[in-house]
N, C-alpha and C positions, 0 to 999 in steps of 0.2 A: 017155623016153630023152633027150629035149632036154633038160628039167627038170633031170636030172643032169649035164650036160655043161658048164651054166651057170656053177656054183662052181667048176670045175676054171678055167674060161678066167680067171677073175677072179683065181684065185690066180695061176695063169702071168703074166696079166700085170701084179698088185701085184710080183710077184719081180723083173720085166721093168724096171722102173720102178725099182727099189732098187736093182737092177746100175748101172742108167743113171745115178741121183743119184752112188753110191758110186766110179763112174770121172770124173763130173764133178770130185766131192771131191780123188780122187788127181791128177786134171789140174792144177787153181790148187796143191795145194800142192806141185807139181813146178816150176811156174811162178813160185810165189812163191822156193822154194829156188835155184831157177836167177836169180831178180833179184837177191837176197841175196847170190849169190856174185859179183855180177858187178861187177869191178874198177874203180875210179875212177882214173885218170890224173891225177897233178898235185893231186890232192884231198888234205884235213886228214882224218889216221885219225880218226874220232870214233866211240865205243863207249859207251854212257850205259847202265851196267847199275844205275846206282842204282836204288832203288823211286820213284813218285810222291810219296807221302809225305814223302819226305826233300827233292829238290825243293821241294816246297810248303815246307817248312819253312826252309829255306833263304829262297825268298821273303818267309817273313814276317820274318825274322830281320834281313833287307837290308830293309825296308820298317821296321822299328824303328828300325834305326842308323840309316837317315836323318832320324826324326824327332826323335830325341836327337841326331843334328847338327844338325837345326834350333833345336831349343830352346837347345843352348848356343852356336850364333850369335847369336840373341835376346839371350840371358844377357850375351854379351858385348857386343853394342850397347847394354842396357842400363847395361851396368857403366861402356862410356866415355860415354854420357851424363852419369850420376851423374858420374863423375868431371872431367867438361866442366866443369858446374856447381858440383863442391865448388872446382875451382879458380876459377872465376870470383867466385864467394862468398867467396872468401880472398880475393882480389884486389882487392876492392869494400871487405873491411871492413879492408885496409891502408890502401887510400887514402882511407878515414872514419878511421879513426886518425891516419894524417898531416893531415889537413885539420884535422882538433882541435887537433892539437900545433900546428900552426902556427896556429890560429885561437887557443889561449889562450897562444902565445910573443906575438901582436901585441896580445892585452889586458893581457900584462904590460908591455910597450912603452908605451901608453895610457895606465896606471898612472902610469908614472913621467914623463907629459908630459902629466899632468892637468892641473897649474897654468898652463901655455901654452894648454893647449885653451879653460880657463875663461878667461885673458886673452883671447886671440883670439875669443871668444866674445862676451865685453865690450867688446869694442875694434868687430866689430862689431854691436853693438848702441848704442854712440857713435857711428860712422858713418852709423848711417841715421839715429839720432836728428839726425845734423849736417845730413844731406842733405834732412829733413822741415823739420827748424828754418830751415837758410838757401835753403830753395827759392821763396821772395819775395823775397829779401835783392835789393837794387840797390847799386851803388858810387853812391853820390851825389855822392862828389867828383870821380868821372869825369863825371857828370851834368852836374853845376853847371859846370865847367868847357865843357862843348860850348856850354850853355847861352851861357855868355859869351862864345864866341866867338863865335856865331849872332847879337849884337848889333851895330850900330851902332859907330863908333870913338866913343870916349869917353863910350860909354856905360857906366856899370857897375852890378852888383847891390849893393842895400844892405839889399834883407831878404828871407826866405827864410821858404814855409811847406809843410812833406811832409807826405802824405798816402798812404799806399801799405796793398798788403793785406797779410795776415798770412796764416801757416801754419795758424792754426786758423777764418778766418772770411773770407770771400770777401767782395769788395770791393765797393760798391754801384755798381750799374751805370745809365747816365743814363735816365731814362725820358721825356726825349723825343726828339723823330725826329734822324735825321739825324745823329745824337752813333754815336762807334765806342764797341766794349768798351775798358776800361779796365784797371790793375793798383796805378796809381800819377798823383796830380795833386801839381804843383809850380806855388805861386803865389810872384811874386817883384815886386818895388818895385826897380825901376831908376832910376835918376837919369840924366838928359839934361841938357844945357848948352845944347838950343838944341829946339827945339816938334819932336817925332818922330815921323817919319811910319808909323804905326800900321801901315799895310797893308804896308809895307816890312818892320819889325818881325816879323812875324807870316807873313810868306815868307819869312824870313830864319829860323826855328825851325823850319823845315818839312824842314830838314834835320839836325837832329837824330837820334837814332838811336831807334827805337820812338816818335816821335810819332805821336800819334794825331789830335791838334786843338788848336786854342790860341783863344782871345781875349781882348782888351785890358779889360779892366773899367773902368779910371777913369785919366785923364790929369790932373793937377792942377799947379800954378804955384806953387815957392813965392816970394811977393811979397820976402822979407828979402835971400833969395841966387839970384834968377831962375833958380831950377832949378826943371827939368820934373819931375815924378814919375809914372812909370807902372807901373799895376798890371798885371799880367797871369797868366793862368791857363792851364796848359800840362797836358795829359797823356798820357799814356804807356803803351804796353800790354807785355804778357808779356814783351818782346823786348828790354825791361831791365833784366833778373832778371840778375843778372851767373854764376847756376851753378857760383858757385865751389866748392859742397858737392857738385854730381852726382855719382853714380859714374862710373869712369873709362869710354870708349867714347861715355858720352853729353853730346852737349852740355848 
């Protein structure tokens, strides 16, 4: 008897159990029906009966166009790049075009004052030739002239012998002690009227202009007309090159 009792209570209460799920079920969805209905104040009606689907599509559609706006934003920074540069490139080979045109307007200029270019050209290459050629030159009339005044009264010069360097060969310099460099020796034969005093003589040319050193070599008498004859050897360094040929600026 129990044995049979067993199935019956099991069914009663799986039945039991199905009532109880099946008024859960009706509960929420009373509950959900009654949240659904319930009014929003002040709220945006919003109703989205679309499907997902469409949605989604929509998203990918918006996620396209922005990247085909991107690409022709790209496109257009590209575009005024290029076009930055084809201007700057026009601009660059104008003013290589101008610079030509005026670069062969000033050779035809050139052209026509070639014979002045070749004078002045000549002219100097005479210049330096003059400035190499007279860069030993001395005035020796200003020379000889100091010379005589540096004398004694009635004293005067009656013979004359130059020695000076040249542009192409340097001038031989004393080798022994005591002697300064040189450029130029002037030996000269003065006549006196009365016996001359040598070491006077010889202070008296010390002011001269570029002397270097002097001495008297030989005083002689002549017996016929009691005149004294003195030789003497004087000379002179760089500092009576008269630079009349330097270029201008330099002494």
């Amino acid at each position: 008897m129990t044995k049979l009792l067993e199935p019956s209570k099991r069914r009663t209460a799986g039945s039991t159990e199905t009532r109880i799920a099946a008024e859960t079920a009706q509960r929420t969805k009373r509950q959900g029906r009654s949240a659904a209905t319930t009014l929003v104040i002040g709220g945006l009606p919003r109703v989205d009966l679309l499907p997902t689907e469409v949605l989604v599509d929509r998203r990918q559609r918006a996620g396209v166009r922005r990247a085909w706006l991107g690409v022709v934003v790209v496109a257009v920074a590209v575009g005024a790049v290029i076009a930055l540069a084809s201007a700057s490139a026009m601009e660059a080979d104008a003013q290589l075009a101008q610079a030509q045109q005026e670069t062969d307007a000033l050779l035809v200029q050139q052209q026509q004052f070639r014979d002045v270019r070749s004078i002045e050209s000549q002219s100097d290459l005479l210049r330096s030739a003059q400035s190499v050629g007279g860069s030993t030159e001395i005035d020796w009339q200003a020379t000889l002239q100091r010379v005589q005044d540096s004398l004694p009264p009635g004293v005067t010069i009656t013979g004359v012998q130059i020695d000076s360097a040249t542009p192409l060969e340097a001038y031989a310099q004393p080798t022994t002690p005591l002697q300064g460099q040189r450029v130029a020796t002037l030996t000269i034969d003065a006549a006196s009227p009365t016996l001359p005093s040598v070491p006077a003589w010889l202070d008296s040319v010390k002011r001269i202009p570029a002397f270097v050193d002097a001495n008297a070599n030989s005083v002689t008498l002549d017996a016929s007309t009691n005149v004294y004859t003195v030789d003497m050897t004087i000379h002179l360094d760089e500092r009576a090159f008269d630079g009349k040929y330097d270029p201008k600026g330099k002494s």
